[in-house]
N, C-alpha and C positions, 0 to 999 in steps of 0.2 A: 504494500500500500504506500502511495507515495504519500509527503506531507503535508500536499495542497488538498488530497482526497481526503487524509484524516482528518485535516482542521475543518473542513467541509463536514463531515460526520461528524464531529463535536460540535459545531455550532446548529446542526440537526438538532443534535440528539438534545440539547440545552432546549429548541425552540417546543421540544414534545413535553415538555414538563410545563409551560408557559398557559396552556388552554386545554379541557378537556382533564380525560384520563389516559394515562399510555397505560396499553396491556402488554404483559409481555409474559407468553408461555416458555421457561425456561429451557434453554436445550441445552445435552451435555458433552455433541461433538459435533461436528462439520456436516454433518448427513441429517441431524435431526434440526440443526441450526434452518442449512437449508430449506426444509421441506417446513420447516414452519415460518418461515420467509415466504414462500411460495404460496402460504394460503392469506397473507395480504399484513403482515407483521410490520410494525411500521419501525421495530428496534428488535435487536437480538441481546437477551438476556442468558447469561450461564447459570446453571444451578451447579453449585461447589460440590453438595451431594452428587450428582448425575454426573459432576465428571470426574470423579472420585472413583464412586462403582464404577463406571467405565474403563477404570486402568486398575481396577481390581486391588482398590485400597479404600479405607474407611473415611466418611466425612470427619470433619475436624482439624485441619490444618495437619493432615496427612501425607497427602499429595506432596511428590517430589513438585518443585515449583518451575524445572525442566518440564516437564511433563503438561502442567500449565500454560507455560508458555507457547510450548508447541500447539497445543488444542487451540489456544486463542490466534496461532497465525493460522491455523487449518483453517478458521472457523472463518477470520475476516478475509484468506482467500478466497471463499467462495460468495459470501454476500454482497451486498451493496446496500443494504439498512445500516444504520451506527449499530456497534456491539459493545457491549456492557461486561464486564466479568466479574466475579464473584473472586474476591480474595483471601476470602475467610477475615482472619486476622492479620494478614498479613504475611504468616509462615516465619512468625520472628518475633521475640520482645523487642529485638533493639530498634529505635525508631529508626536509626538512616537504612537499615541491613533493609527494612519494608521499603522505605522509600525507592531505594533501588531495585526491588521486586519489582514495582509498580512500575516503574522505568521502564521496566525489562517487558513487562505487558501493555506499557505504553507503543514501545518500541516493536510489538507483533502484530498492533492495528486496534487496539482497544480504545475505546471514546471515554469510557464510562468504567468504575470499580464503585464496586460493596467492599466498605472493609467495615466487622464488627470491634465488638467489645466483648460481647461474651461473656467470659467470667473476671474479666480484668477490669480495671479503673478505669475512671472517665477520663482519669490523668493520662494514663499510658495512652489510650484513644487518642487525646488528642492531639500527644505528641507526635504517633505515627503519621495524624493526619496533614499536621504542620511539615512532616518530612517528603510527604508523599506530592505536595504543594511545590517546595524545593523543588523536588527533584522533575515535577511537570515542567516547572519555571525554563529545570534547565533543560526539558528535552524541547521545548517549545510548543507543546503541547499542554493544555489546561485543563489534563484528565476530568470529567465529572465524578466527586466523590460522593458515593452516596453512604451515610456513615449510618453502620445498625446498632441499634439498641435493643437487647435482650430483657429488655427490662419485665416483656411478658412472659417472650421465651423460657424466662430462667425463673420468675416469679421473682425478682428483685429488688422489690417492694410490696408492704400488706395490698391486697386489694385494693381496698380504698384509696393509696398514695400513687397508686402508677401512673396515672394520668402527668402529677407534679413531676414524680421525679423523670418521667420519659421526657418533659417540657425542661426543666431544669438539666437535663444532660445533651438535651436538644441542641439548646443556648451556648454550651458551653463547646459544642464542636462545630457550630455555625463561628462561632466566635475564630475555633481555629483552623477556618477555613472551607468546611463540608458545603458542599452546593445541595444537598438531599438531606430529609431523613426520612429512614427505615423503621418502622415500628411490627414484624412480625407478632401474632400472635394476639394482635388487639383484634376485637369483633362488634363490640356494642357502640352502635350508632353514636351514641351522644359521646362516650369517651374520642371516638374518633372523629367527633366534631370536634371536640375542646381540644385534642391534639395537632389538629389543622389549623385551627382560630387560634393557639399559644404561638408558633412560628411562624415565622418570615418562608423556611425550609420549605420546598414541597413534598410532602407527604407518601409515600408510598406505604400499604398494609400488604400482606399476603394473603391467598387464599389459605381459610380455615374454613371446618362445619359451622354455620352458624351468619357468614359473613356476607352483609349485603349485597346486591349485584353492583355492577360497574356501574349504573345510572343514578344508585341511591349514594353511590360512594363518592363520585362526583360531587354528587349534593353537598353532602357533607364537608367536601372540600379534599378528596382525596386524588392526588395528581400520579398518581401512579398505583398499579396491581400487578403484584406478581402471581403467579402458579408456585413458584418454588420448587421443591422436589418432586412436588407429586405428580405429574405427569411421567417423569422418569421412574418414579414407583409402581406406574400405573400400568407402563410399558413392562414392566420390568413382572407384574403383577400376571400380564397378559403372556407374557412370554412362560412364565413358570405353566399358566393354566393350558397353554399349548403342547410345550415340549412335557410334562407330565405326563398325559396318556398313550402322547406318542412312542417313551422310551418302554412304556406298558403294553401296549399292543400292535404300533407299529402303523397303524391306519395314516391313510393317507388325507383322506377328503377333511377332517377339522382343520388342519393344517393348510391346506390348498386353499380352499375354501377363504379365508381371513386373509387372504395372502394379498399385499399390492399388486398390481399388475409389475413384472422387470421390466418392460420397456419407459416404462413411467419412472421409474424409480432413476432407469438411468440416463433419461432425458433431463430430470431435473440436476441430475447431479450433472452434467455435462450443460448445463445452463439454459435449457431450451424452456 
């Protein structure tokens, strides 16, 4: 990807956050990137999970960040939507070691990163975020940081306080630079109104049970949705209930049957 095409894709990919809601069904390689581009995606998001299983190691800042990096220039050689990658945490305490990561996936076509907090400090967050800032400065590139707060995920606060402290941790990585925030794991209307109407940030929630559709979410004030893992699990869901009976009896037609057409498969992937 040249530098005039990526900055072109980052200032896309900033203008999708401005109006509306951006969806984005997360893929976890080059093939599911594409083909979920192809059904009218207007951004390409990674799930950390799905490309994790994919190389046959566990979510959580697992993933060799080689491994990473490759995926993400797979992924942006074959689109033409901005893409977004998941970078867990970083793959690092130390704040410049991230920044550099992030370089590194700046550097394979990437517009856009998640980086959470997880189980660490708002401190440590912020300082990665401030590094990972640096180090866009110096690729000239002005990554979009969309910074996650587990404050649901992890239950981080009694019930009653997550609202405050997701707004109060909000603040404080807007402050050091985050152009997003991520609140996975929230579902109730009015919390995620008050967490929209507390920052400046745009808002992004993920699909959970429970969570209103894209049109109420908007309402609400939410400027982004993701799927998250779950399509990857669902794939991954579908695949076990296939090859299961198969290695049982052998039949051919459930398997056929559900099948893509190959010529489709590999028209898309050949760009057509």
């Amino acid at each position: 990807m040249t530098a005039t095409r990526q900055a072109e894709a980052l200032q896309q990919f900033r203008r999708l956050h401005q109006d509306g809601i951006l969806l984005l069904a997360n893929a976890w390689d080059a093939g599911s990137a594409r083909l979920i581009e192809s059904l009218g995606a207007r951004a390409i998001a990674t799930t950390s999970a799905g490309v994790a299983w994919a190389h046959g190691y566990p979510d959580g800042d697992a993933l060799p960040l080689d491994l990473l990096v490759a995926t993400t220039a797979d992924i942006a050689r074959i689109i033409r939507v901005p893409l977004t990658v998941d970078a867990e945490g970083g793959y690092g305490a130390d704040p410049a070691a991230v920044g550099e990561a992030v370089a590194r996936l700046i550097g394979a076509g990437t517009a856009g990163i998640n980086i959470e907090d997880g189980a660490g400090t708002p401190d440590l967050l912020c300082a990665k975020i401030e590094a990972i800032k640096r180090a866009a400065a110096r690729s000239g590139q002005d990554v979009f940081v969309n910074a996650r707060t587990d404050v649901y995920l992890r239950g981080l606060a009694p019930e009653g306080g997550r609202v405050a402290e997701a707004l109060a941790r909000a603040e404080r990585y807007r402050a050091a630079g985050a152009d997003g925030l991520f609140v996975p794991g929230v579902t109730k209307p009015e919390e995620i109104r008050a967490i929209a109407a507390g920052t400046p940030l745009p808002l992004n929630v993920m699909a959970r049970p429970g969570l209103p559709g894209a049109a109420e979410l908007s309402a609400l004030g939410v400027r982004r949705l993701s799927a998250g893992a779950a399509i990857a699990q669902a794939v991954l869901a579908r695949t076990a209930a296939l090859a299961k009976p198969f290695l049982q009896d052998g039949v051919s037609d459930p398997v056929v049957a559900e099948a893509m057409p190959y010529p489709e498969i590999n028209a898309l992937m050949a760009g057509r």
